[in-house]
C-alpha positions in Angstrom: 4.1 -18.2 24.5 0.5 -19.2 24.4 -0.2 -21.6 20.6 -4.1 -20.5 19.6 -4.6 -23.3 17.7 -4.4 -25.9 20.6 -4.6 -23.6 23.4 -1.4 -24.6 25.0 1.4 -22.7 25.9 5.5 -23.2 26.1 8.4 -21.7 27.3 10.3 -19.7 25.1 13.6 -19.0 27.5 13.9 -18.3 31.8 15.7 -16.0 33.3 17.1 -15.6 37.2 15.1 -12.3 36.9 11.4 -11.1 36.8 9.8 -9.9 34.2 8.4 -6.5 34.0 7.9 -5.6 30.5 7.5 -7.1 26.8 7.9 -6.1 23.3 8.0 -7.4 19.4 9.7 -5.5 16.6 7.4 -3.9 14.0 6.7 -7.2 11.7 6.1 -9.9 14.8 9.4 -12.1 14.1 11.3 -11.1 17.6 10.7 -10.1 21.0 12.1 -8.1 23.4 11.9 -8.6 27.5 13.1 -6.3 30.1 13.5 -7.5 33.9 14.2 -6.6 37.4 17.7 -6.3 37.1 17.5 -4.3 33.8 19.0 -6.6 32.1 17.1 -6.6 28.3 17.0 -10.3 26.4 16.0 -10.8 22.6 14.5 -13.3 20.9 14.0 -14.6 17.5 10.8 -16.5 16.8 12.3 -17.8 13.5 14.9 -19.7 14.6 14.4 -19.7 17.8 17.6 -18.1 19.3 17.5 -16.1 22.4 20.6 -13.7 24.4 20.7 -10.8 26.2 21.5 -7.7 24.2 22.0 -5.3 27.2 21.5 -4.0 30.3 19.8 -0.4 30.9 20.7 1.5 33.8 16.8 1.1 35.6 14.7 -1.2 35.1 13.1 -1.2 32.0 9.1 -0.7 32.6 8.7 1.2 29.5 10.1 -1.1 27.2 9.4 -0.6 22.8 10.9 -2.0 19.9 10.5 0.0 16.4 12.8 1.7 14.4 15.2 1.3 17.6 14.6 -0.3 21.4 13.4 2.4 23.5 13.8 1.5 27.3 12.9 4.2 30.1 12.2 3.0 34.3 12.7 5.0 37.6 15.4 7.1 36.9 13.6 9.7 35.2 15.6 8.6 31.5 14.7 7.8 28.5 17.5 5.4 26.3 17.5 4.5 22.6 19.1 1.2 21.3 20.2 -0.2 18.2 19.0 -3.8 17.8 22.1 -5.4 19.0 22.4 -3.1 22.7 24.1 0.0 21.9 23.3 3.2 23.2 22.4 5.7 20.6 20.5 8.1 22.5 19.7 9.6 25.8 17.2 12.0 27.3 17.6 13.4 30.7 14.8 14.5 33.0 16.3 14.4 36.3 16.0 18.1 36.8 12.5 17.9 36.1 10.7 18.0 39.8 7.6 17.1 37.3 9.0 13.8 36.2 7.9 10.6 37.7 8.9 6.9 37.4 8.4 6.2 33.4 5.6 2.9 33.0 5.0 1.6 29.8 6.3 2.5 26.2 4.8 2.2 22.7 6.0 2.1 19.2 3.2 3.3 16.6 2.7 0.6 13.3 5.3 3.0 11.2 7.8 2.1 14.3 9.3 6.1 13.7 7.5 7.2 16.8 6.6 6.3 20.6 5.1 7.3 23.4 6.7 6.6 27.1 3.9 7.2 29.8 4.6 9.1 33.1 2.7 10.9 35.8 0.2 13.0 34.9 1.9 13.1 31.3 3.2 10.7 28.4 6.1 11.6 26.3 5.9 11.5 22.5 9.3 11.1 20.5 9.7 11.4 16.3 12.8 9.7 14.7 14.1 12.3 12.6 15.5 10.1 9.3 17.4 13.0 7.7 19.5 13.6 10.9 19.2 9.7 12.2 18.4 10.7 16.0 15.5 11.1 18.1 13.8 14.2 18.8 11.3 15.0 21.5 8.4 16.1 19.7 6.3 16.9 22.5 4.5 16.6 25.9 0.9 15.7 27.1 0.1 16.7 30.6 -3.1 15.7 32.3 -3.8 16.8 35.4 -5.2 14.0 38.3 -4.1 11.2 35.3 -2.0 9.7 38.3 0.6 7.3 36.2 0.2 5.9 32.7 -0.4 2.4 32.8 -0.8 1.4 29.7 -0.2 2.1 26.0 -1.6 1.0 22.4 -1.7 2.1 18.8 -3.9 1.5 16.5 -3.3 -0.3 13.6 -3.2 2.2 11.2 -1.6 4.8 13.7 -4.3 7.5 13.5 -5.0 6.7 17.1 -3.2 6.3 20.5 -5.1 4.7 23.0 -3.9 5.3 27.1 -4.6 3.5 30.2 -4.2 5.3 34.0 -4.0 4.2 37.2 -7.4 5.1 38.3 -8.9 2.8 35.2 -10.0 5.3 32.8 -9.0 4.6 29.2 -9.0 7.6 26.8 -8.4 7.8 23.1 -6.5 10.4 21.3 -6.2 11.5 17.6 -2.6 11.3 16.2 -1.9 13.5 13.5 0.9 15.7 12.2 -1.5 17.5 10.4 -4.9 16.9 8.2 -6.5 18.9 5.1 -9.1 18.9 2.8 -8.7 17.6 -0.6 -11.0 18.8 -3.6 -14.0 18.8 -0.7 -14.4 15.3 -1.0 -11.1 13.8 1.1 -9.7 14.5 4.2 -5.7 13.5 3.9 -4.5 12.8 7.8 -0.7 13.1 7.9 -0.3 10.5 10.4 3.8 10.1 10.0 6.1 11.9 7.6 6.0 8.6 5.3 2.1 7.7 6.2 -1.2 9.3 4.8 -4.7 8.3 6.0 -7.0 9.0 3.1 -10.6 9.7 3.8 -13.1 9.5 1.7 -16.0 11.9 2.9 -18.9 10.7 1.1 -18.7 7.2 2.7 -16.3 7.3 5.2 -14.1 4.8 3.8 -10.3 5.1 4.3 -6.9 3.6 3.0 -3.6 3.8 4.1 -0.7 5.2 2.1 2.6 4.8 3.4 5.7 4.4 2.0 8.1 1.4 2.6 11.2 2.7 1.1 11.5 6.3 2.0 11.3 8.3 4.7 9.0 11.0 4.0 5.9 11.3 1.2 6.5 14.9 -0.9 3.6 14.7 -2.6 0.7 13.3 -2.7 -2.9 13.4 -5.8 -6.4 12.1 -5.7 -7.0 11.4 -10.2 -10.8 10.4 -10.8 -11.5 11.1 -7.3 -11.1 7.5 -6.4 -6.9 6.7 -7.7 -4.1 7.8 -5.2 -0.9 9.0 -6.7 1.9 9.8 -4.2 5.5 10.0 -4.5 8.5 10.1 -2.7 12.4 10.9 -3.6 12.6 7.4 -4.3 9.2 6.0 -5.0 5.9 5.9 -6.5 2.7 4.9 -4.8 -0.2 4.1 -6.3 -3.5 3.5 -5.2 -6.9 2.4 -5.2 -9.7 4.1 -3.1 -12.2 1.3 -3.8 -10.4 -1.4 -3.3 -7.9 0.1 -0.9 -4.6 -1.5 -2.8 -1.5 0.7 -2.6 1.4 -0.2 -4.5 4.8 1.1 -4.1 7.9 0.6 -7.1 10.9 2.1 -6.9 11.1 5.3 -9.1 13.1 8.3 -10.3 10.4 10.2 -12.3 11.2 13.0 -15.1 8.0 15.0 -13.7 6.8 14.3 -17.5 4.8 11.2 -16.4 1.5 10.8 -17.6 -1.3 8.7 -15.7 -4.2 6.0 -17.2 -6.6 4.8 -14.7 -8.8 3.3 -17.5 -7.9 -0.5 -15.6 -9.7 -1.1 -12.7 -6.7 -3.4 -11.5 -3.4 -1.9 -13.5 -2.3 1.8 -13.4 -0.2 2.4 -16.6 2.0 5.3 -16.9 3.4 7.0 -20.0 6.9 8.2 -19.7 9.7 9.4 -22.4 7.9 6.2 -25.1 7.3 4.0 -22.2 4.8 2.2 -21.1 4.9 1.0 -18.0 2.1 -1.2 -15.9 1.9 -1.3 -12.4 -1.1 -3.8 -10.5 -2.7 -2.3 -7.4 -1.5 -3.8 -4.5 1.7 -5.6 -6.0 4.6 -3.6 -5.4 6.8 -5.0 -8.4 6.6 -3.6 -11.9 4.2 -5.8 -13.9 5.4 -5.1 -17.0 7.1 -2.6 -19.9 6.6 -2.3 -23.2 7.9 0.7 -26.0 5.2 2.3 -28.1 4.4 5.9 -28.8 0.8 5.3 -29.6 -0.4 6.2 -26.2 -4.4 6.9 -26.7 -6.4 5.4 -24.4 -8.4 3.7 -27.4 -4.6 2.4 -28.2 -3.7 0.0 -25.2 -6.1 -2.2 -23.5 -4.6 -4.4 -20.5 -6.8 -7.0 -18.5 -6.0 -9.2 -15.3 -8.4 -11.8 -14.6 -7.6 -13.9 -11.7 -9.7 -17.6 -12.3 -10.7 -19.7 -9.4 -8.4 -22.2 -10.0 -5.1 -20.1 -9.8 -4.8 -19.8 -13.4 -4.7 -16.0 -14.1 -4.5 -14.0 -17.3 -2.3 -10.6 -17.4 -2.6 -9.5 -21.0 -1.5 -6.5 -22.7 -2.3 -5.6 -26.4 -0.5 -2.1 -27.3 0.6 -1.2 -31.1 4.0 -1.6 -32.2 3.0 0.5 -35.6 0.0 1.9 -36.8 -0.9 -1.2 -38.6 0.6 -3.7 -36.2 -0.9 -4.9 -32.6 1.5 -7.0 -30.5 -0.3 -8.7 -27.3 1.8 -10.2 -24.5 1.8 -12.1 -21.8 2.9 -9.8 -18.6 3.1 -12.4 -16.4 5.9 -14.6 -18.2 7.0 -11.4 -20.3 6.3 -13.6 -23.7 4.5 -12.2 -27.0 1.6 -14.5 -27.3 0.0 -12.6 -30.7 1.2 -10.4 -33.4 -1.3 -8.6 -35.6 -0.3 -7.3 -39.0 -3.1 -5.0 -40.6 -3.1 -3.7 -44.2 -4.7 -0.2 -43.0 -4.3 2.0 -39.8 -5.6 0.9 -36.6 -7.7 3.5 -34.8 -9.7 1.1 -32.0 -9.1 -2.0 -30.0 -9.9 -3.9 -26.6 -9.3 -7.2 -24.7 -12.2 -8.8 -23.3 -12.8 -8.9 -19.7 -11.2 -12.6 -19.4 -8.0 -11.4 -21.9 -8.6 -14.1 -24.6 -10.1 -11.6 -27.5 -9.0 -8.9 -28.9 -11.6 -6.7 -30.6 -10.4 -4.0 -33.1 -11.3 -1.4 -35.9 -9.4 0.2 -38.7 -9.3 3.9 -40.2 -12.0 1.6 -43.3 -14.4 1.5 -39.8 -14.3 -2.3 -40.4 -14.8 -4.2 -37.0 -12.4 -7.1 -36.5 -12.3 -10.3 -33.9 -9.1 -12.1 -33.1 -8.6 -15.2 -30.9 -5.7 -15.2 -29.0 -6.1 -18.7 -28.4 -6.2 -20.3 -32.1 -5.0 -17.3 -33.8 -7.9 -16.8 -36.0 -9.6 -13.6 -37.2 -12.8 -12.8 -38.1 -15.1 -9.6 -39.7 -17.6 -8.5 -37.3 -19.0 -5.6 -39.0 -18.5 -3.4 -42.3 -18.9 0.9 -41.3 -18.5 0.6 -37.8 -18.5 4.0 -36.2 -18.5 2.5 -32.8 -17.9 -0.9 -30.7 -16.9 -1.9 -27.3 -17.3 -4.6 -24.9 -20.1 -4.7 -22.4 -18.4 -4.2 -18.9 -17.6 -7.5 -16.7 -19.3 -9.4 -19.8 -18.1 -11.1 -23.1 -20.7 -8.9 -25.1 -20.3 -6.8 -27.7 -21.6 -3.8 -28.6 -21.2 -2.1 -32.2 -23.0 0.6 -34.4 -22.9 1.0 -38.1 -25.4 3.4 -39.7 -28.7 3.2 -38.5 -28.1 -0.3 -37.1 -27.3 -1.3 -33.7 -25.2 -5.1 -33.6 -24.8 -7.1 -30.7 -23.1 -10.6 -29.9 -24.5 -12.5 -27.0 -22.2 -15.1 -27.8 -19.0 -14.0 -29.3 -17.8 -17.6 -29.6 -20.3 -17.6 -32.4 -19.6 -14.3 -34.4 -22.6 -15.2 -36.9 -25.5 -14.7 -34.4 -26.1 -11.3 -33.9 -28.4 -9.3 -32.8 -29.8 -6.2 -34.7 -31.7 -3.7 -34.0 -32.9 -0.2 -36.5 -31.7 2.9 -34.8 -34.3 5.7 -35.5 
């Protein structure tokens, strides 16, 4: 094994036997060898254990590790194994005058599908979850190829590419299947459980793919930029932009209801709900009960500061006349607002440390999470609203246009005479 850092290398185990072929499982912690005498040994880079699992009935030149080991040599066979050596699955070719020695074997990223390499022709295979077997899902010939040499995935799996014996290298599109979405995305169905979305425009993609089931059922594009996908067991949400994808376990009513109004938290309304979930994190953030669902209604912020400190804040109503604001990270109530008249408008600030809010009398109100404190902005507001990414405020009343350059100093406004 070869240590980048100081550019030395060690021995991991030796064998009496050479070695013809090497693999890791899908997430890098353990490695597979096959050798002359087709015996196969493992190897655990965590705690650095090593034995031999098995031995395959050729020697193993095509030699993968995914959702199972896949071994195939010179006796025109291709074996699955479970992790610990035993024999799942076999596939016969030796009435095949067309099959060759097998060379070299891949797993793609998902580890649900590989490609063993031949003469003149690789061999792809799908691992069919609902059955829990193998399935030959088909055949690439290419005439004067000679022998597949060599075999790599890319990392997202929309691409195989192959290596002959002559030295050419070619490239190949895997897909089960791609369509266009709304004329603005192209969705590449790269494995049952893995969708390559495109965005046409700019050519960006991100990959959704489900960790906990085997196969995505369906999949959304909301605002032409949020990802909502779902699975018999899951929800995934995600983020075009930013290209976070977030995954929580779920048994939905079909009744959900989707706000993308949060850059960073997707918050979904189900039965008197409210549930948050952050892009890219695939734990619930947080849940909270209300039935005053408006947009206007519920304001969440993350901020994420420098120094490791950050601020996940929701404020929701708990009645029309009370706001509750808590703390999702620790799942405490750091603020409790009681109004004497309805509440029709409010909003965190971008760094989740004001709360800015209006009643059904259109008076404007300020309240510090911090010390607790309230103050009156502004008497007949008819509209207000922080200034995006800033801790400005924007309000109208009348004619008269308000704003507060420095909020942590509610007397100095600005205003200015609409006409």
């Amino acid at each position: 094994m070869g240590m980048l850092r100081n550019n030395k290398s060690s021995s991991l185990y030796s064998t009496d036997n050479y070695v013809v072929s090497i693999a890791s499982n899908r997430d890098g912690s353990a490695i597979i060898s096959g050798h002359l005498d087709g015996s196969v040994f493992a190897y655990n880079l965590n705690n650095q254990n090593g034995q031999k699992i098995m031995t395959h009935h050729s020697v193993p030149y095509g030699l993968g590790w995914g959702e199972n080991i896949c071994c195939a040599g010179n006796d025109n066979k291709v074996a699955f194994y479970d992790h610990r050596g035993n024999l799942l699955q076999k596939f016969d070719y030796t009435n095949d005058d067309k099959v060759k020695d097998f060379t070299c074997a891949a797993f793609n990223p998902g580890g649900d599908g590989v490609v063993v390499g031949n003469f003149n022709r690789f061999y792809i295979y799908n691992y069919n979850s609902r059955r829990g077997q193998w399935e030959e899902a088909g055949v690439k010939n290419i005439e004067n190829y000679y022998s597949v040499t060599a075999l790599c995935w890319k990392n997202d799996g929309s691409k195989l590419i192959t290596g002959s014996l002559c030295g050419s290298a070619d490239i190949f599109d895997a897909s089960m299947k791609k369509m266009k979405f709304k004329g603005k995305f192209e969705l590449n169905y790269v494995s049952p459980n893995q969708i390559i979305v495109k965005t046409l425009a700019d050519g960006s993609k991100c990959v959704v793919k489900s960790k906990y089931a085997p196969e995505i059922t369906n999949i959304n594009i909301q605002k032409d930029r949020y990802v909502v996908a779902s699975t018999y067991d899951s929800l995934l949400l995600g983020d075009l932009v930013s290209g976070k994808v977030a995954e929580v376990q779920w048994k939905g009513s079909g009744q959900e209801k989707y706000d993308f109004s949060n850059p960073n938290v997707c918050m979904i309304l189900n039965a008197g709900e409210l549930i948050l979930v952050e892009y890219g994190n695939d734990d619930i953030l947080g849940t909270c009960r209300t039935e005053y669902t408006k947009a206007s209604l519920i304001s969440a912020r993350l901020s994420y500061g420098k120094d490791g400190q950050n601020q996940k804040i929701i404020a929701y109503l708990l009645d029309n006349q009370t706001i509750t604001i808590q703390d999702l990270s620790t799942s405490s109530f750091v603020g409790t607002i009681s109004h004497d008249h309805k509440i029709d408008y409010l909003e965190l600030n971008p760094r989740a440390n004001k709360l800015l809010f209006r009643d059904k009398k259109k008076q404007l109100y300020l309240f510090d999470i911090k010390t607790q404190s309230q103050n009156t902005l502004l008497n007949y507001c008819s509209y207000a609203q922080w200034v995006p990414q800033s801790e400005v405020v924007v309000a109208q009343n009348r004619n008269n246009l308000s704003v507060w350059y420095s909020i942590e100093n509610p007397d100095k406004v600005t205003i200015s005479s609409i006409k």
